[in-house]
VMD Tcl script that builds the backbone (N, CA, C; Angstrom):
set m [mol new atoms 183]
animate dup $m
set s [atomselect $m all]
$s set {name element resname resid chain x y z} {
  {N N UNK 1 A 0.837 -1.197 0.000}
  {CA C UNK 1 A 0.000 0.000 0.000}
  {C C UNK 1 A 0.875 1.251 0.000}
  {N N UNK 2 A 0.593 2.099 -1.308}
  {CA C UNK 2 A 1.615 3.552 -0.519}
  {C C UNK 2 A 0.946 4.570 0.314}
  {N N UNK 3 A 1.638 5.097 0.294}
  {CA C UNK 3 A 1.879 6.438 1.636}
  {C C UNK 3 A 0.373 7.291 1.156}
  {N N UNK 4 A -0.149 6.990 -0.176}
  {CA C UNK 4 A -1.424 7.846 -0.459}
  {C C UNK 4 A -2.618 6.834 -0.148}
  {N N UNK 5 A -2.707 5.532 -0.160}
  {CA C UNK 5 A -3.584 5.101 -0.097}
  {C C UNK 5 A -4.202 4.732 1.362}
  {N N UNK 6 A -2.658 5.120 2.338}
  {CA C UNK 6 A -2.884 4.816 3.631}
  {C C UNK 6 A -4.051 6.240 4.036}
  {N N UNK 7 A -3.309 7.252 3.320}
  {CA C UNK 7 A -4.132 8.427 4.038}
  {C C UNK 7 A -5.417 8.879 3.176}
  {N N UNK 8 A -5.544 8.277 2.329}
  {CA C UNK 8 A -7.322 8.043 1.417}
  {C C UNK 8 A -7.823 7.059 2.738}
  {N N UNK 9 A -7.484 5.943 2.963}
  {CA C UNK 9 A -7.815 5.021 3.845}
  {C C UNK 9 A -8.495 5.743 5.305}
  {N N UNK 10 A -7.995 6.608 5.743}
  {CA C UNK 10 A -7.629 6.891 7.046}
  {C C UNK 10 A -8.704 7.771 7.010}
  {N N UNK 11 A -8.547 8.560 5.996}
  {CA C UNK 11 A -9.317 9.928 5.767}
  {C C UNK 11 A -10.738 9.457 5.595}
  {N N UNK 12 A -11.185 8.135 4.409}
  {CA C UNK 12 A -12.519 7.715 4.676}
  {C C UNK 12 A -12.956 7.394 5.840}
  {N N UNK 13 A -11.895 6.332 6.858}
  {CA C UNK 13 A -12.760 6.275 8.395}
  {C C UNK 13 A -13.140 7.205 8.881}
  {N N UNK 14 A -12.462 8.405 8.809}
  {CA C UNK 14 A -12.730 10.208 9.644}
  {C C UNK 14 A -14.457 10.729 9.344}
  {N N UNK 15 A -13.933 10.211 7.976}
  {CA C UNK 15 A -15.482 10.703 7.387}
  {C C UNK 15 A -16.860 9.656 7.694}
  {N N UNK 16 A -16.353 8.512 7.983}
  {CA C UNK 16 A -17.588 7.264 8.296}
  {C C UNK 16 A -17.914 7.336 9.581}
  {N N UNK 17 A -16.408 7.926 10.760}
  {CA C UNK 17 A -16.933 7.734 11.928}
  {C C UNK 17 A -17.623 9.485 11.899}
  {N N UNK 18 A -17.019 10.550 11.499}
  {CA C UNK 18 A -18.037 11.730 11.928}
  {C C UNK 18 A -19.522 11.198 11.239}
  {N N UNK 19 A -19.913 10.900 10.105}
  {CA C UNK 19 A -21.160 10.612 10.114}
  {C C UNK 19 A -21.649 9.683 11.150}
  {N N UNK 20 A -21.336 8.518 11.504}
  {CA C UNK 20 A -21.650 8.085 12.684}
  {C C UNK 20 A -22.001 8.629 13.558}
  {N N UNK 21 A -20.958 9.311 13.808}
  {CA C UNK 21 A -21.093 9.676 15.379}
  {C C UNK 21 A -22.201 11.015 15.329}
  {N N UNK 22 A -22.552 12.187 14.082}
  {CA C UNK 22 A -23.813 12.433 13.918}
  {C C UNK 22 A -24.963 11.895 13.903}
  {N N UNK 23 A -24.919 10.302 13.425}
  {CA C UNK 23 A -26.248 10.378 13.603}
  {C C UNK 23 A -26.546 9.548 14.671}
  {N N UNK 24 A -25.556 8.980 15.617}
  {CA C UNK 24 A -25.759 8.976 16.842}
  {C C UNK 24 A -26.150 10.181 17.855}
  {N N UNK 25 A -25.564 11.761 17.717}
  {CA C UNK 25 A -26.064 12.377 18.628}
  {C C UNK 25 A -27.382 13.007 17.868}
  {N N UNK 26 A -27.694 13.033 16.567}
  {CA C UNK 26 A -29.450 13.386 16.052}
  {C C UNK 26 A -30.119 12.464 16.859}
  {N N UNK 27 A -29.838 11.065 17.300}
  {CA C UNK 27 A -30.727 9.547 17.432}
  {C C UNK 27 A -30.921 10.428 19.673}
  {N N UNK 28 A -29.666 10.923 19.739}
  {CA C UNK 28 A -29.586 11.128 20.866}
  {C C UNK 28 A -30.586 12.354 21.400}
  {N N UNK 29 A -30.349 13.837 20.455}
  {CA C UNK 29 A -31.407 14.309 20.558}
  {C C UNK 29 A -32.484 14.100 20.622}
  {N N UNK 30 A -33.220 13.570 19.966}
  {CA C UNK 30 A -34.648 12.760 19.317}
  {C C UNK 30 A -34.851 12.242 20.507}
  {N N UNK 31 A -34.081 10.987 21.408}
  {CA C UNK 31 A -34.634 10.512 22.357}
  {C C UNK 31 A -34.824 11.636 23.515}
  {N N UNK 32 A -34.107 12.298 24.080}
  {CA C UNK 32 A -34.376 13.397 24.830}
  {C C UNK 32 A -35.196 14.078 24.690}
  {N N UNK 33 A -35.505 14.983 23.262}
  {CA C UNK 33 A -36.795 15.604 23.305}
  {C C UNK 33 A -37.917 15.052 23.474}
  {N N UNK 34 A -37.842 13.503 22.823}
  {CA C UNK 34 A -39.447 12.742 22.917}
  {C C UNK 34 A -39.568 12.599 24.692}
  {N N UNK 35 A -38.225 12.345 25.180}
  {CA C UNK 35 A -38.655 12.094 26.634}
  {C C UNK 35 A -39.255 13.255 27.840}
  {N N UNK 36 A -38.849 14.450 27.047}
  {CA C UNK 36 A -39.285 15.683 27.597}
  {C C UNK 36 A -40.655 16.069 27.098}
  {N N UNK 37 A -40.823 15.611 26.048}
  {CA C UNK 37 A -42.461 16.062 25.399}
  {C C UNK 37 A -43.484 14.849 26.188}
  {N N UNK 38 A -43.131 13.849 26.175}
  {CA C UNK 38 A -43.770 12.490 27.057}
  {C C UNK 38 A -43.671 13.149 28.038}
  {N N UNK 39 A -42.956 13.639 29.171}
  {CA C UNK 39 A -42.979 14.398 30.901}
  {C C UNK 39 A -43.992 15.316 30.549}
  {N N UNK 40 A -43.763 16.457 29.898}
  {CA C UNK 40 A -44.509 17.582 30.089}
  {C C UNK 40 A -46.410 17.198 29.214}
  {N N UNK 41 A -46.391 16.186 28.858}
  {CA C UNK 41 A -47.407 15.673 28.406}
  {C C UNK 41 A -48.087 15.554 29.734}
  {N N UNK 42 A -47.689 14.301 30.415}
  {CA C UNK 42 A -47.730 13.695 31.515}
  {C C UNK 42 A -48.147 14.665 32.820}
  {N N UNK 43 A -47.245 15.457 32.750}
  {CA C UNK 43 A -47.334 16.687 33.698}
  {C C UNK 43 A -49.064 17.311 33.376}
  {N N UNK 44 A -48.782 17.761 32.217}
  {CA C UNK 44 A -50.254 18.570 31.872}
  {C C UNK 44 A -51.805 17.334 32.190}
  {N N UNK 45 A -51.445 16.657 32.262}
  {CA C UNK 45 A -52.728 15.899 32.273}
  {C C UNK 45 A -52.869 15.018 33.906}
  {N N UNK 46 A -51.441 15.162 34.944}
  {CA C UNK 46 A -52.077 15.285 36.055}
  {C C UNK 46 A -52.431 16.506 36.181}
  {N N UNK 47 A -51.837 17.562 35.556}
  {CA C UNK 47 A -52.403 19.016 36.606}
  {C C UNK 47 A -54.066 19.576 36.392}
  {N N UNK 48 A -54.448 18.614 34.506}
  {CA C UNK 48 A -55.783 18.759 34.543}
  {C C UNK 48 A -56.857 18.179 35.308}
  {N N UNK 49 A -56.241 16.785 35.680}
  {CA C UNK 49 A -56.912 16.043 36.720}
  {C C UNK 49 A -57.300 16.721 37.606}
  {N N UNK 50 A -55.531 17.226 38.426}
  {CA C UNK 50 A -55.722 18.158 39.577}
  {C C UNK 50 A -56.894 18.714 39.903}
  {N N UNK 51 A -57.238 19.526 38.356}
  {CA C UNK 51 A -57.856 20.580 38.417}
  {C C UNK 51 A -58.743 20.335 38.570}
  {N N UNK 52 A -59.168 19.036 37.658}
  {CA C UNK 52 A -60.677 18.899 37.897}
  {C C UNK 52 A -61.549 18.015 39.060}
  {N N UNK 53 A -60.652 17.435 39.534}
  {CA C UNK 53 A -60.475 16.892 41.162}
  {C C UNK 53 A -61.396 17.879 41.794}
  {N N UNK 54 A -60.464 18.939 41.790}
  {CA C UNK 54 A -60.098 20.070 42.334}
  {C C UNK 54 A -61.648 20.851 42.466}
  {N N UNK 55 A -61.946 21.100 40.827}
  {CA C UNK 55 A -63.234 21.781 40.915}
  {C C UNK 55 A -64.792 20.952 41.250}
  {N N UNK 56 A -64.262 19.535 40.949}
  {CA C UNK 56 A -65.571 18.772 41.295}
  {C C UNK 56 A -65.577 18.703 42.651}
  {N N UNK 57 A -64.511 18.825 43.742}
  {CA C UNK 57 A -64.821 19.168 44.874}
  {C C UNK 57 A -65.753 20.109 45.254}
  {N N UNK 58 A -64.818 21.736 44.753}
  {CA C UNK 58 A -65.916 22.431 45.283}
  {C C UNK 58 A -67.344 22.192 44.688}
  {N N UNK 59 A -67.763 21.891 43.643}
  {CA C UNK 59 A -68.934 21.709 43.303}
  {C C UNK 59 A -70.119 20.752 44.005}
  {N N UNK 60 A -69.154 19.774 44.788}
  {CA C UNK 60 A -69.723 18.948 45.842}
  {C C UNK 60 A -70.427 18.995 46.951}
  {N N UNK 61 A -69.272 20.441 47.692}
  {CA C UNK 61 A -69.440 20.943 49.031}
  {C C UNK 61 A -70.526 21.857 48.664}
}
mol reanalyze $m
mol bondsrecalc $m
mol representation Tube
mol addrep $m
């Protein structure tokens, strides 16, 4: 192998692992935001409960 084909060689892994390793941290984003949109989902629909807990009480008393 010469001295050019080592660094064509070398230079394609650079380029296979940065794409990699992009679309490992896109895959990484993606899971984080879905896990934050799932919480604040979650969140909003105990606090509607809460609420309506809340108001069918007083409507009780």
């Amino acid at each position: 192998m010469t001295f050019l084909s080592v660094v064509v060689l070398l230079y394609s892994f650079l380029i296979a692992g940065q794409l990699l390793l992009g679309v490992w941290v896109v895959v990484f984003v993606w899971i984080v935001y879905f896990f934050r949109l799932v919480l604040a989902i979650e969140r909003m629909h105990r606090r509607s409960k809460k609420c309506r807990q809340w108001t069918e009480g007083r409507v009780l008393t």
